[in-house]
LUMMIKE-193870 format. One record per residue: z, x, y of N, C-alpha, C, O in turn. Coordinates in pm, whole numbers, plus 50000, padded with zeros to 5 digits. Atoms other than C-alpha are relative to their C-alpha. Example, Ala and Ser with C-alpha at 12.3 -4.5 7.8 and 13.67 -1.06 7.14 Angstrom:
BEGIN
500005008949881507805123049550500005009050120500665019450118
499944991849881507145136749894500734992350109500904997450220
END
This chain:
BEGIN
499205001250120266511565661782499085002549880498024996449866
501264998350081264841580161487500394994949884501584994649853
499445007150103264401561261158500085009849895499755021749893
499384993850128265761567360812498515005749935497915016249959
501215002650046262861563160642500475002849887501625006849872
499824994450175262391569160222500845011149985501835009449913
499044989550063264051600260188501624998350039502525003949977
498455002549927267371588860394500604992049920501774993849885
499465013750098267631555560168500435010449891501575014949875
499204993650111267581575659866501075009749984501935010149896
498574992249945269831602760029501504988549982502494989549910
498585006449994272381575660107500094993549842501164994549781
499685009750167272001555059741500725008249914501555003549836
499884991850063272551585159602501485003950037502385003549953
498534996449957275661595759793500894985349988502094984449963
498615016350040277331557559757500134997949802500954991849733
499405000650120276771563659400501025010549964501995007949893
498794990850047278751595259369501264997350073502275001250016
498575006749960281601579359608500574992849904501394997149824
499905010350089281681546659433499764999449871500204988549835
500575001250082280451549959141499314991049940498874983050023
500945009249994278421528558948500394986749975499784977250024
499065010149995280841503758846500384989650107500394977350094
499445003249888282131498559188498944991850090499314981350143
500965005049896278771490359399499394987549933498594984450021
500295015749974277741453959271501194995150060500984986550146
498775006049920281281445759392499604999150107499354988750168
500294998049826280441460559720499054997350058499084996850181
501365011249938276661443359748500594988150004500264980650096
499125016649974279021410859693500175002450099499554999250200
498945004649843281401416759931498935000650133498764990850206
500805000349841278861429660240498954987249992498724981450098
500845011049993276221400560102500794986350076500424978750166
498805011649962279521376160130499975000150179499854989850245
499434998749891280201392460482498644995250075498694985550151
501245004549917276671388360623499414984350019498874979550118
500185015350027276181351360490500984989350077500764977350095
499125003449923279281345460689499755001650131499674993250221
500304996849867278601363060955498594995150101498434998850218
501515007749968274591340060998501054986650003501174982250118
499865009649988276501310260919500774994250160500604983550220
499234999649905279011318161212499054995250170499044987250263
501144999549897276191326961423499654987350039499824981750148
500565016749949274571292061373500574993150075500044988250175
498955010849978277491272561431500365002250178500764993250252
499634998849852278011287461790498504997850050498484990550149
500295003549904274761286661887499134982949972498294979050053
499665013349994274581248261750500874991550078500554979750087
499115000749991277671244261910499305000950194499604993750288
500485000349810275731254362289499104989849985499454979650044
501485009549989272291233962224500934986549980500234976749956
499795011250061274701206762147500514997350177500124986650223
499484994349889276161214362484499414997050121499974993850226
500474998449877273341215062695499114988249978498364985250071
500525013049983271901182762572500764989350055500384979150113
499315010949936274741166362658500425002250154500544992550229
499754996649846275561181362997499284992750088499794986050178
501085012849900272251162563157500444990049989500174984550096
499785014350025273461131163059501204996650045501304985150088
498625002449949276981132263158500245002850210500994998950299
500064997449848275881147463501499044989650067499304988350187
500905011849948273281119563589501294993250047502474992650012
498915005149882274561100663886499904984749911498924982249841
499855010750081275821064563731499654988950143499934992350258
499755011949893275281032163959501474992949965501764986749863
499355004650021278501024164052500104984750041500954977449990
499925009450026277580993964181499924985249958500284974049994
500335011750145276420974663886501844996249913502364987149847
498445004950102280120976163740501074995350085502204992550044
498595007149882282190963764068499184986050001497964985150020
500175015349926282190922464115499314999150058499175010150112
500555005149852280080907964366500724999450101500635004550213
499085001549847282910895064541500815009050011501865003750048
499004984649995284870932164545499085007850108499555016150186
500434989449958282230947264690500385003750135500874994750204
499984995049845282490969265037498664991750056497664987949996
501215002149924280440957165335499615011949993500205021349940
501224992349991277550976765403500135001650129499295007950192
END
């Protein structure tokens, strides 16, 4: 994949100004800045959303003693 490099940037700056004009493109650094800041926060939140996940999974899968919470006198013979 080959990169842009300096002359490509200014190629494209150059062509989004004669689309857009000059008016138009701080709008449109908003909006894609907006979209990207959204689109990291999103990110986090899912993979907060696993680590939260896999701390609790060990703990819920550990075997419990069940019989600390049955009576004495309930219990099964042995």
């Amino acid at each position: 994949m080959p990169n842009i490099g300096a002359p490509g940037v200014i190629l494209l700056v150059i062509l989004a100004l004669l689309l857009f004009g000059p008016n138009k493109l701080p709008e449109l650094g908003r909006a894609v800045g907006r979209t990207f800041r959204e689109f990291k926060e999103g990110a986090r939140d899912i993979i907060g959303d696993s680590e939260t996940q896999k701390k609790e999974a060990p703990a819920a899968a550990a075997p419990q003693n069940v019989s600390a919470s049955v009576p004495q006198d309930r219990k099964l013979p042995e």
